[in-house]
LOBAPA-443951 format. One line per field, with one value per residue: chain; x negated, y negated, z of N, C-alpha, C, CB in turn; residue number from 1; residue in three letters. Coordinates in steps of 0.05 Angstrom, whole numbers. Glycine has a CB too. Layout:
nulo A|... $
nxx X|... $
nyy Y|... $
nzz Z|... $
caxx X|... $
cayy Y|... $
cazz Z|... $
cxx X|... $
cyy Y|... $
czz Z|... $
cbxx X|... $
cbyy Y|... $
cbzz Z|... $
pase NUM|... $
miti ALA|... $
***
This chain:
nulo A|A|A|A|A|A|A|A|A|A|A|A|A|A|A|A|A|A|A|A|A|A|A|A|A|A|A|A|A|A|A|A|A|A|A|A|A|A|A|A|A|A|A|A|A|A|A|A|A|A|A|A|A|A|A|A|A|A|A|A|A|A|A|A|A|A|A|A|A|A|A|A|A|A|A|A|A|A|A|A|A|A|A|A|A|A|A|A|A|A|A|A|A|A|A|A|A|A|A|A|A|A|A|A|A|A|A|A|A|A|A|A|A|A|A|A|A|A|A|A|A|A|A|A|A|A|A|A|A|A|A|A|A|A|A|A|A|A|A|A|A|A|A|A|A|A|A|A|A|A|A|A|A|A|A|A|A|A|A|A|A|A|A|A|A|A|A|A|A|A|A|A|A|A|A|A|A|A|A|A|A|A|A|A|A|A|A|A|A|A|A|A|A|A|A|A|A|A|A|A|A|A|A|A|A|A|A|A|A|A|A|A|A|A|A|A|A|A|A|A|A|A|A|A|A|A|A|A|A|A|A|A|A|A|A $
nxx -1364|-1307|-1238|-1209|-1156|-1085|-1044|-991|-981|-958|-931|-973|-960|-968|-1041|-1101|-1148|-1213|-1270|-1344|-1410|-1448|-1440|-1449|-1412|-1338|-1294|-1247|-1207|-1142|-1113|-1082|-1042|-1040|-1071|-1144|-1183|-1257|-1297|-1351|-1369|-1385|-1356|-1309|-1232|-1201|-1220|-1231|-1176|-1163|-1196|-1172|-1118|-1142|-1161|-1110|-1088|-1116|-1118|-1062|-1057|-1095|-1052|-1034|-972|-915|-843|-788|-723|-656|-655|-693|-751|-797|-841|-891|-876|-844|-787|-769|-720|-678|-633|-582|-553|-504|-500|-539|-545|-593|-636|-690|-687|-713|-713|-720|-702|-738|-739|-740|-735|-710|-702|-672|-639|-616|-553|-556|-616|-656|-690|-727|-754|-829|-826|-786|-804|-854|-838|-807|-851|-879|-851|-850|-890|-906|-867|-896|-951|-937|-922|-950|-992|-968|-955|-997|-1036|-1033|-1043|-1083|-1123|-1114|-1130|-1188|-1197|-1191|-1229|-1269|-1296|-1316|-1296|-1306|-1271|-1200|-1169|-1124|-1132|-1118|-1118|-1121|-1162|-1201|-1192|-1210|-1260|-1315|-1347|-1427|-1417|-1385|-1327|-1265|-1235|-1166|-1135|-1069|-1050|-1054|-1000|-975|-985|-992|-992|-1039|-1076|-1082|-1108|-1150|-1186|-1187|-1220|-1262|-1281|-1298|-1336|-1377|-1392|-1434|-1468|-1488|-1489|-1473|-1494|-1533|-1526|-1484|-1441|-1440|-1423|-1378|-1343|-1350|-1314|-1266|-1255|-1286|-1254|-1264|-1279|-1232|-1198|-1213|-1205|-1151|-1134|-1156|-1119|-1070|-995|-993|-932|-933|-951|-1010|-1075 $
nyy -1392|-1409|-1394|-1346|-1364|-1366|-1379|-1403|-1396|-1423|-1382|-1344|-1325|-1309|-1328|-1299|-1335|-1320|-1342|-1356|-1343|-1317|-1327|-1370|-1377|-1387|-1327|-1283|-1241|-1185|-1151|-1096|-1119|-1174|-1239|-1249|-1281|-1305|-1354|-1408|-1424|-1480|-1510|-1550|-1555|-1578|-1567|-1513|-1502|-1530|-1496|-1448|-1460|-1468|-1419|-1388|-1369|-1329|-1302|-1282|-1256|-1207|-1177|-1125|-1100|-1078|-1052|-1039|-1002|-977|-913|-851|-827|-770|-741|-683|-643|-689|-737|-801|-847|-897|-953|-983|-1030|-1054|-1068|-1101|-1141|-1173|-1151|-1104|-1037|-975|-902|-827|-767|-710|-668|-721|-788|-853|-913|-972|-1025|-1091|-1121|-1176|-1182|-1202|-1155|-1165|-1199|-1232|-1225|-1181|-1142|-1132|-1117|-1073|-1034|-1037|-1015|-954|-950|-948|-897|-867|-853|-836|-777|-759|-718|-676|-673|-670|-637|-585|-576|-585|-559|-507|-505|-508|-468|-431|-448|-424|-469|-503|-545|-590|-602|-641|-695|-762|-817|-894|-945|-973|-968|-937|-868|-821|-790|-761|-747|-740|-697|-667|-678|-686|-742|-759|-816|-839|-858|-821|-791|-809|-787|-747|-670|-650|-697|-713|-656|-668|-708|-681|-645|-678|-699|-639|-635|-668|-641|-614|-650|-714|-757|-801|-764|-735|-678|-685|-694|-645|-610|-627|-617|-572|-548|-580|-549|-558|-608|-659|-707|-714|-721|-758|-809|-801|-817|-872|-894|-895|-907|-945|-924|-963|-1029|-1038|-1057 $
nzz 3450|3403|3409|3381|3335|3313|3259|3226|3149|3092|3050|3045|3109|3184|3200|3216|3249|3263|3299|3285|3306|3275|3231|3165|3129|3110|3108|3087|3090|3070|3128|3168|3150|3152|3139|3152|3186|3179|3202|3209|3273|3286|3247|3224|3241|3215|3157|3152|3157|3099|3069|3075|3044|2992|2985|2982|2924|2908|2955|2948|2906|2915|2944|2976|2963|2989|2975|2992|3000|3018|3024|3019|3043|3031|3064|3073|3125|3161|3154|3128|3131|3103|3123|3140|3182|3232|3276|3303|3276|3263|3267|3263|3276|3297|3297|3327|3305|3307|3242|3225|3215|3226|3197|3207|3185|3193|3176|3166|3142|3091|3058|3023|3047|3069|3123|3136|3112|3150|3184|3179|3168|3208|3245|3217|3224|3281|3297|3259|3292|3337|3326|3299|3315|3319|3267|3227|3252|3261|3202|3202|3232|3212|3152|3171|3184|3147|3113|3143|3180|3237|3272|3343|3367|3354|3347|3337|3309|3320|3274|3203|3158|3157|3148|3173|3222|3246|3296|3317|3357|3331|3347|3306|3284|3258|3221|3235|3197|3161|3156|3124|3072|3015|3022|2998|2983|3057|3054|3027|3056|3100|3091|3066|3123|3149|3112|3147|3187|3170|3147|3165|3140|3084|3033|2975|2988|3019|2993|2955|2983|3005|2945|2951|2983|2973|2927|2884|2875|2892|2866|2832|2870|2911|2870|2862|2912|2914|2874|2907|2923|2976|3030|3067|3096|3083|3099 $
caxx -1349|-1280|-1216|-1187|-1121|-1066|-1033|-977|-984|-927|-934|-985|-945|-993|-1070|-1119|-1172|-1231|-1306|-1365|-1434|-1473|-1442|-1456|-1399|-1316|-1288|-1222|-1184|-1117|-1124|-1064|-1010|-1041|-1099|-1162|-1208|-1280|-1308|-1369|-1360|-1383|-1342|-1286|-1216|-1183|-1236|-1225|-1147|-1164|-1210|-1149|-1111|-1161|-1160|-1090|-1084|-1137|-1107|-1039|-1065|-1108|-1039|-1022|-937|-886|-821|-764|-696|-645|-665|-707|-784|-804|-871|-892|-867|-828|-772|-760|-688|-677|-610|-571|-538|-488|-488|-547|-554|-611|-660|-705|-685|-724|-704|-730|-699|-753|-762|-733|-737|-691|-714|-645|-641|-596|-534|-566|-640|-667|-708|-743|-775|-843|-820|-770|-818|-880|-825|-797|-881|-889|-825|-862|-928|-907|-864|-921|-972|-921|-914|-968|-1010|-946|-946|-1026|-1062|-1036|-1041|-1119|-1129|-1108|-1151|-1212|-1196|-1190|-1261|-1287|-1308|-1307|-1305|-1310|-1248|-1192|-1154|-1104|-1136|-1106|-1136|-1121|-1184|-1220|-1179|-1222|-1272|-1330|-1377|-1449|-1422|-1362|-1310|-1249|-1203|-1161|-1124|-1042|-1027|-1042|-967|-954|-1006|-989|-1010|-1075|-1092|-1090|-1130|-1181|-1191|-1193|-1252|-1291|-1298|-1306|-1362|-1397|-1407|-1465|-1489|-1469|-1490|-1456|-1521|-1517|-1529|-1465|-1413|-1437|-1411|-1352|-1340|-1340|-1294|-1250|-1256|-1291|-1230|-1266|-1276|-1200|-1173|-1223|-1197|-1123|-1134|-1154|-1092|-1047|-992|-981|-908|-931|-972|-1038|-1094 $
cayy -1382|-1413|-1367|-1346|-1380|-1352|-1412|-1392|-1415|-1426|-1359|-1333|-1318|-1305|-1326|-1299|-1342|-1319|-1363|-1331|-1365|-1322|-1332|-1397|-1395|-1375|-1312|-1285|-1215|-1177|-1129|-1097|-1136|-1211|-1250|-1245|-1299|-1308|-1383|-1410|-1437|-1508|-1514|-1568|-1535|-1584|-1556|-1487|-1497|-1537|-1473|-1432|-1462|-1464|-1390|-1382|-1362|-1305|-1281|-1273|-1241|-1182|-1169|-1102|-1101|-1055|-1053|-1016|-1002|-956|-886|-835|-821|-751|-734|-670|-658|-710|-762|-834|-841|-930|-948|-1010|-1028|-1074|-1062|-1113|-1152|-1192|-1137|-1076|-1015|-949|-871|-806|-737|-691|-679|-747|-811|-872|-947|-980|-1061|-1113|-1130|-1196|-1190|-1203|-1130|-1166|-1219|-1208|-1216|-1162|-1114|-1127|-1098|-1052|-1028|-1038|-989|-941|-940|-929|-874|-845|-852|-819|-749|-747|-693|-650|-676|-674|-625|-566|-562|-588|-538|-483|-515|-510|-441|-417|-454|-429|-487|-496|-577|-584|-613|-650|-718|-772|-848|-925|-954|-963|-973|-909|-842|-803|-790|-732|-753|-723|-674|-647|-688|-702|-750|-777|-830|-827|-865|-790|-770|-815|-781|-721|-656|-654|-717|-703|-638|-685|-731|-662|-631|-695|-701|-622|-633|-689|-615|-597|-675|-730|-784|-797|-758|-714|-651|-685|-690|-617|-594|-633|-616|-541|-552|-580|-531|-568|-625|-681|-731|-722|-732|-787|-825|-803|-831|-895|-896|-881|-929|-936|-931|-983|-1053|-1023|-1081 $
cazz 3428|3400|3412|3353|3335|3294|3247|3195|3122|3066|3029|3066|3122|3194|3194|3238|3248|3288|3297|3291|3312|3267|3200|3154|3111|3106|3086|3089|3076|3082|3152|3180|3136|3150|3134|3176|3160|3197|3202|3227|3298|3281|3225|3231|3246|3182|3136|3152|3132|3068|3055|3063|3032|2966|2982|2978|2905|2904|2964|2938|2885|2934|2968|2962|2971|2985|2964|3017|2991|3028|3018|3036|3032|3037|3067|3089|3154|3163|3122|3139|3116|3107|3124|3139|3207|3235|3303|3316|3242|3256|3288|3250|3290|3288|3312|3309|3312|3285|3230|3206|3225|3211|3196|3209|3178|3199|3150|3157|3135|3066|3054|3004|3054|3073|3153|3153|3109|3158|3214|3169|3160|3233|3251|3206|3235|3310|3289|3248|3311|3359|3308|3279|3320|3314|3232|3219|3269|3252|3178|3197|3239|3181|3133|3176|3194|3119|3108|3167|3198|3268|3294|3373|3374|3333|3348|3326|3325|3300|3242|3170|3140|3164|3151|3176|3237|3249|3315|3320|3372|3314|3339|3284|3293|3236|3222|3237|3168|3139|3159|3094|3043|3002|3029|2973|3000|3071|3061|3023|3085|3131|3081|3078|3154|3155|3105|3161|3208|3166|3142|3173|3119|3053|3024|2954|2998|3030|2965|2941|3017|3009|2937|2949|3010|2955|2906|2858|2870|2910|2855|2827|2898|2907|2848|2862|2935|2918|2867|2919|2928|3010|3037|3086|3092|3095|3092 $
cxx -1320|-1270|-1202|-1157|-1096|-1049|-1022|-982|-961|-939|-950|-977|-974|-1017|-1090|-1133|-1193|-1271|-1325|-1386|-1463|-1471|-1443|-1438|-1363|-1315|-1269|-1213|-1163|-1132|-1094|-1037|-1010|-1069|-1115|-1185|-1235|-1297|-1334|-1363|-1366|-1370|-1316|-1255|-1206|-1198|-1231|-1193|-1142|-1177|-1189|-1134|-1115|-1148|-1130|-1081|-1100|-1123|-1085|-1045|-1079|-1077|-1029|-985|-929|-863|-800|-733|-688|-647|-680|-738|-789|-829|-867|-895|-855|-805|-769|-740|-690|-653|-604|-550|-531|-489|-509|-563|-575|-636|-662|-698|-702|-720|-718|-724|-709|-736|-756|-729|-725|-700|-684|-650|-618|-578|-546|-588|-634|-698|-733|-762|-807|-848|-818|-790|-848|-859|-819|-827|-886|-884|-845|-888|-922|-896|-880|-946|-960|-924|-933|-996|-989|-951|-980|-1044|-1064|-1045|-1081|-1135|-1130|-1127|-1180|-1216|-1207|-1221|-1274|-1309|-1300|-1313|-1300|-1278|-1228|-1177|-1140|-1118|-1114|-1127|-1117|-1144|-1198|-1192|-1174|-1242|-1295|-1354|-1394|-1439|-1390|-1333|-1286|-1233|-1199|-1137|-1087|-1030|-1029|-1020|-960|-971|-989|-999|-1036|-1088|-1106|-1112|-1162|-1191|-1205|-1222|-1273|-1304|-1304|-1342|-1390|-1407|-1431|-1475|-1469|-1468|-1475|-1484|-1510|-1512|-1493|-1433|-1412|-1423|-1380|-1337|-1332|-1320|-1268|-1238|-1252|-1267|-1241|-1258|-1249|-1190|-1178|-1199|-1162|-1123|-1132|-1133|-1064|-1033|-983|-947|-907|-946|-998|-1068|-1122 $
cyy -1393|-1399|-1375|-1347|-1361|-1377|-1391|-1419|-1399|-1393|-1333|-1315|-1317|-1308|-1324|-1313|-1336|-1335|-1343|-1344|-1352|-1318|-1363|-1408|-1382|-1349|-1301|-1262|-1207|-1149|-1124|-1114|-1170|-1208|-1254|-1267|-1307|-1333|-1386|-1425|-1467|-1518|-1539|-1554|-1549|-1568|-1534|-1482|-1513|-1506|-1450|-1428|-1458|-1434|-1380|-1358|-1323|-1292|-1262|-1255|-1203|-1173|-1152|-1101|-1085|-1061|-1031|-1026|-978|-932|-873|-828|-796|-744|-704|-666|-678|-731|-792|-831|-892|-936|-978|-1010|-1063|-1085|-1088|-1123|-1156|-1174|-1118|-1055|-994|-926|-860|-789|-722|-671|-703|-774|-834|-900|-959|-1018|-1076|-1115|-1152|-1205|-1184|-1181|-1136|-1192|-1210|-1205|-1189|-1139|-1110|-1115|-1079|-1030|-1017|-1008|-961|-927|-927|-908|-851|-835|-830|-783|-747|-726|-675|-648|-665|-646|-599|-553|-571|-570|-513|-482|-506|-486|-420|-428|-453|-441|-496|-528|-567|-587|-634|-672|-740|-802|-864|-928|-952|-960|-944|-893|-820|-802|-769|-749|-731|-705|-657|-651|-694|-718|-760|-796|-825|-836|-836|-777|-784|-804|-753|-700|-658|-675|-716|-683|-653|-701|-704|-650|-653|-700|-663|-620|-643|-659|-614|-630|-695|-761|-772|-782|-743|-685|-656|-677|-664|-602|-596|-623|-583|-534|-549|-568|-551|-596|-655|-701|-741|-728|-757|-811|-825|-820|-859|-910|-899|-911|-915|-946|-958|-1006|-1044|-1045|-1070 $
czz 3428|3396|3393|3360|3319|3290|3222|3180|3105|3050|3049|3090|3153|3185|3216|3236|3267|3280|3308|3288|3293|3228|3190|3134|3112|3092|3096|3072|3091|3109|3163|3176|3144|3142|3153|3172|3193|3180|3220|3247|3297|3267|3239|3220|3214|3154|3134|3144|3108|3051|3054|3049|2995|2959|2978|2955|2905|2927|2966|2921|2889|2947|2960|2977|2964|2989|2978|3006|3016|3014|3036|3015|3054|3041|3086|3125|3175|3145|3133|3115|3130|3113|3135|3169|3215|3264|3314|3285|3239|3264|3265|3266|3286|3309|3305|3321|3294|3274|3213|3228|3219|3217|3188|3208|3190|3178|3144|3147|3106|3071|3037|3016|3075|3107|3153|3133|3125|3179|3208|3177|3184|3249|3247|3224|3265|3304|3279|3271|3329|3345|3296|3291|3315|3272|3220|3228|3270|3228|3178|3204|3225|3170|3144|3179|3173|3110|3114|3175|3224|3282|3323|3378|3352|3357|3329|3336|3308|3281|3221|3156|3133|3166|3164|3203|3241|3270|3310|3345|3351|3325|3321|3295|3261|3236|3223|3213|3157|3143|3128|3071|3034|3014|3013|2988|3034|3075|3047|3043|3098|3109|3086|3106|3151|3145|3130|3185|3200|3154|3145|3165|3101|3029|2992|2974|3004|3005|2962|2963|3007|2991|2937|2970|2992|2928|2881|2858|2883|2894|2843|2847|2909|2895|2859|2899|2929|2888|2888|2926|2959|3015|3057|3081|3104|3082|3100 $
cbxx -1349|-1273|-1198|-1189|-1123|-1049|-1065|-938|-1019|-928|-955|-992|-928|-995|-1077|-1131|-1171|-1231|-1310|-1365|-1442|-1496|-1416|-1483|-1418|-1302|-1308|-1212|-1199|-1091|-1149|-1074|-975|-1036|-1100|-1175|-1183|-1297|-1286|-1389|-1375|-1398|-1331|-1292|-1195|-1185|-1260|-1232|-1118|-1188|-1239|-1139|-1110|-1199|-1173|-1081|-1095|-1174|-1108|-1023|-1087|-1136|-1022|-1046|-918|-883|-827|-767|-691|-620|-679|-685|-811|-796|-891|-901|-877|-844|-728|-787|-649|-684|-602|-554|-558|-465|-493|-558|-545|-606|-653|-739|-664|-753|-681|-756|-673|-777|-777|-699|-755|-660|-745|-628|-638|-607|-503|-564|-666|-673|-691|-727|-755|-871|-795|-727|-823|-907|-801|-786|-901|-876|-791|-865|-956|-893|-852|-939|-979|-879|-889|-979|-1026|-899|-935|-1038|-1063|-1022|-1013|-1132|-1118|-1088|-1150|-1219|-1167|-1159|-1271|-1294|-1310|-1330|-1278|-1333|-1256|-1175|-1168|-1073|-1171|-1102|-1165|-1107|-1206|-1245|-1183|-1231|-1258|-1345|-1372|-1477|-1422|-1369|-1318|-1233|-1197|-1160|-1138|-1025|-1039|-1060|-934|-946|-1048|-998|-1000|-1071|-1073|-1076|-1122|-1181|-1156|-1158|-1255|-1287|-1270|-1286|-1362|-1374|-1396|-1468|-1505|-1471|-1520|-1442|-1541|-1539|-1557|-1469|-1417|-1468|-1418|-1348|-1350|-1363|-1296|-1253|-1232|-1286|-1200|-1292|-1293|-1182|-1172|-1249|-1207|-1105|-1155|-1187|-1089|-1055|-973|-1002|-895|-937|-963|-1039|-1087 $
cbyy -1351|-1426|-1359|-1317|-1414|-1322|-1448|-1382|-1413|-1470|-1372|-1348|-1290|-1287|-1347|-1283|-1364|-1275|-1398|-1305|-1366|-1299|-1320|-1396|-1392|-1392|-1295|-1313|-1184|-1162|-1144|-1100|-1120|-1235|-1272|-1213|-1350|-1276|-1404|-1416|-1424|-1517|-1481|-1599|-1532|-1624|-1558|-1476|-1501|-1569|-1464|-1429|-1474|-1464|-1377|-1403|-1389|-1312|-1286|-1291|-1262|-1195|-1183|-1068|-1118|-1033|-1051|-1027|-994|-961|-885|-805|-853|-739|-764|-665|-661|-721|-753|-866|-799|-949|-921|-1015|-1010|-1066|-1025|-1102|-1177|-1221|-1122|-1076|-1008|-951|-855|-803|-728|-675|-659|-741|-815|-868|-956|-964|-1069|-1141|-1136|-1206|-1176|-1239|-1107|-1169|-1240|-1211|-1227|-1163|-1109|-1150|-1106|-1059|-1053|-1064|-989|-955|-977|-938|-878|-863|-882|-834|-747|-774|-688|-664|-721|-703|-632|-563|-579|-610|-536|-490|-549|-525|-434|-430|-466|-413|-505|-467|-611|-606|-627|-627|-728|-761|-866|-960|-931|-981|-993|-909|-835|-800|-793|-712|-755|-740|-682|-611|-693|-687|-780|-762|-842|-834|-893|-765|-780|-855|-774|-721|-634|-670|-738|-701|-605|-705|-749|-628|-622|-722|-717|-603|-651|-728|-583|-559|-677|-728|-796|-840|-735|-706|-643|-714|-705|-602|-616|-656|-631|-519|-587|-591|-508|-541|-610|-686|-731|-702|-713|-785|-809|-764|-826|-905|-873|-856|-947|-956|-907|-974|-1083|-982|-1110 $
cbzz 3427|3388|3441|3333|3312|3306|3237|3195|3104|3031|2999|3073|3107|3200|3178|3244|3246|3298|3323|3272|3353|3285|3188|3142|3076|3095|3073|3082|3070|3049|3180|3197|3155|3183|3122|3178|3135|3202|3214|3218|3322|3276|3212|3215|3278|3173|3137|3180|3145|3063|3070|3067|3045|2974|3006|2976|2887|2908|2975|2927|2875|2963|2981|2970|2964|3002|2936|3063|2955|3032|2997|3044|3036|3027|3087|3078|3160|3170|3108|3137|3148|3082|3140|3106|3232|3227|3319|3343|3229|3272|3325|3248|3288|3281|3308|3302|3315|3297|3215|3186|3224|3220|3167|3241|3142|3202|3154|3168|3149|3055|3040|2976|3071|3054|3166|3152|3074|3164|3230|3133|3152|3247|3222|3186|3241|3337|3276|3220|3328|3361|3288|3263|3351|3330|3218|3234|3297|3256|3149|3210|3253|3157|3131|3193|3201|3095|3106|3174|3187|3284|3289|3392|3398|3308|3358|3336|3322|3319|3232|3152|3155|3199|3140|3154|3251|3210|3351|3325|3416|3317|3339|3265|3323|3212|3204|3263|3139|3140|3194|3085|3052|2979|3031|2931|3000|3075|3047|3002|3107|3146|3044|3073|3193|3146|3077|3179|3207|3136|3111|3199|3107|3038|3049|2922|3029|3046|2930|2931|3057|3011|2929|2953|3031|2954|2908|2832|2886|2923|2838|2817|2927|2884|2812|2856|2951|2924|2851|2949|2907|3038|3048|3111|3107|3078|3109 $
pase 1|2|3|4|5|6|7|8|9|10|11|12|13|14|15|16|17|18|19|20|21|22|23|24|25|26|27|28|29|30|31|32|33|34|35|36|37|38|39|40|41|42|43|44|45|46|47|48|49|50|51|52|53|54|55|56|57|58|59|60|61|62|63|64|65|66|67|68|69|70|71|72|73|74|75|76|77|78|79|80|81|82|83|84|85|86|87|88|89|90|91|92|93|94|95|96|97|98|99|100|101|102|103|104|105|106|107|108|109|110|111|112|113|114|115|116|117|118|119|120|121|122|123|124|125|126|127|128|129|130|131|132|133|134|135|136|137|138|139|140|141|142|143|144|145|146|147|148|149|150|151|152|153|154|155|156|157|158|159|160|161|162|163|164|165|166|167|168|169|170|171|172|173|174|175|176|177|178|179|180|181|182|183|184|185|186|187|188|189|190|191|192|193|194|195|196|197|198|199|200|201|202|203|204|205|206|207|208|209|210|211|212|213|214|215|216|217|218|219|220|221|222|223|224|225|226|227|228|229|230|231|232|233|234|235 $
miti UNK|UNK|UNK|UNK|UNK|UNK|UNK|UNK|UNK|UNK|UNK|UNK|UNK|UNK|UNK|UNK|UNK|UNK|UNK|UNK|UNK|UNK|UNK|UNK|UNK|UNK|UNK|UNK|UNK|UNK|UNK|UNK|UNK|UNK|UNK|UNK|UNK|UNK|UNK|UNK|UNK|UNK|UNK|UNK|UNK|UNK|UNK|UNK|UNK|UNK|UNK|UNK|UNK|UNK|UNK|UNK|UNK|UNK|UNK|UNK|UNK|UNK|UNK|UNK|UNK|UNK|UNK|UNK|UNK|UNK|UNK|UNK|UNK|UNK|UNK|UNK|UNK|UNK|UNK|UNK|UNK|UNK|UNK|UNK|UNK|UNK|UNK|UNK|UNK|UNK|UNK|UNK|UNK|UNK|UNK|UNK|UNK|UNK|UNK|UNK|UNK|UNK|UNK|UNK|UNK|UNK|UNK|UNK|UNK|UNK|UNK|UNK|UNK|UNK|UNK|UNK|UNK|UNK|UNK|UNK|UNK|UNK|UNK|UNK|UNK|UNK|UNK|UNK|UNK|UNK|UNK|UNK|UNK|UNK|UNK|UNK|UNK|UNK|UNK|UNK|UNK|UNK|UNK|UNK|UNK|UNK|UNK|UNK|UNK|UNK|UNK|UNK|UNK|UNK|UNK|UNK|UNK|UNK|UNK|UNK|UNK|UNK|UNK|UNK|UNK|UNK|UNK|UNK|UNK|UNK|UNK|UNK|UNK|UNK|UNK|UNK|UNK|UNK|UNK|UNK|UNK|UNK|UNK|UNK|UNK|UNK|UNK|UNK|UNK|UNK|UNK|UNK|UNK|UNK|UNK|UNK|UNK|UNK|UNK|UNK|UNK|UNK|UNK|UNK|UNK|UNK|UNK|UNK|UNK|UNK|UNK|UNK|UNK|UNK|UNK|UNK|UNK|UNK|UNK|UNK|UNK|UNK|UNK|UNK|UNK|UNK|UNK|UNK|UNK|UNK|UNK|UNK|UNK|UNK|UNK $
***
């Protein structure tokens, strides 16, 4: 097996490339605020960055972007406050005295390049990993209490993709980006894994669980979920 490379491109910015012996053809999405692209292992390395290149357009196009000014973003349980600093121009800084947190810029970066907002992003995220059983685990705990449902146990993983977690022994863990969701949202994440206690496929028996969890709210929170714009680079 060939070891995946990482090769920057003009716009693009970072490109993973990893080889894979049992696919037959390119393909290539945003993951974690770069491009991830999986090639077949025979493939010839120039071909695979003409095919990126190709791909360029379409991928620009998939890139979901955020936009960080100085201010403040209020999430329950927490604020990220943006702020501007001198003391070390060229560097992203990040603090945290609960319940706020400070993403401190350089005088010298451009906020609007998409370096200093994958560090800005970055800042974000460990901050959010570190606080987020103190930010998340109580109000899940509540929730489950008031629905009496009883998981074995609750946890805090990585990921963006997956939200959410429910193992066959009742397990939760969920994801630490939920410090940036709305409460509503959050408690929609914590019902759907509560629903996975009593079915642990996406079944109908499973939605009508989930749906009364939500009081009748799944499919609006659904829909407003996958509206949601993220404060961070979430691929």
């Amino acid at each position: 097996m060939r070891e995946a490379k990482l090769v920057e491109f003009p716009y693009l910015g970072p490109v993973r490339i990893a080889f894979r012996n049992n696919t037959s053809r390119i393909s290539a999405r945003w993951k974690d605020g770069i491009v991830s692209v999986s090639a077949p292992s025979g493939m010839e390395f120039n071909e695979i960055l003409r095919t990126i290149e190709r791909f360029t357009p379409r991928l620009m196009s998939l890139r979901k972007d955020v936009t960080y000014r100085e201010g403040v973003m209020d999430f329950d349980g927490i604020t990220f406050e943006i702020r501007r600093q001198s003391v070390c121009p060229e560097k992203v800084l990040g603090s945290i005295r609960m319940p706020q947190a400070f993403i401190e810029v350089g005088v010298s970066l451009d906020m609007d390049s998409i370096e200093v907002k994958r560090a800005i992003s970055r800042i974000m995220c460990r901050i959010a990993f570190n606080v987020a059983d103190k930010v998340l685990l109580p109000g899940a705990r509540s929730l489950a209490a008031k629905l009496n449902c009883r998981p074995a146990e609750w946890g805090i993983m990585r990921g963006h993709s997956t939200l959410g977690r429910c193992s066959g022994s009742g397990v939760i863990h969920l994801s630490y980006v939920l410090v940036f969701l709305p409460q509503d949202l959050r408690d929609y994440i914590v019902c759907h894994e509560l629903a996975h206690l009593e079915e642990m496929s996406h079944s109908k028996r499973f939605h009508a669980i989930c749906d009364k969890l939500c009081s009748g709210r799944a499919a609006e929170l659904e829909r407003k979920l996958k509206a949601y714009r993220w404060p961070i680079i979430k691929m």
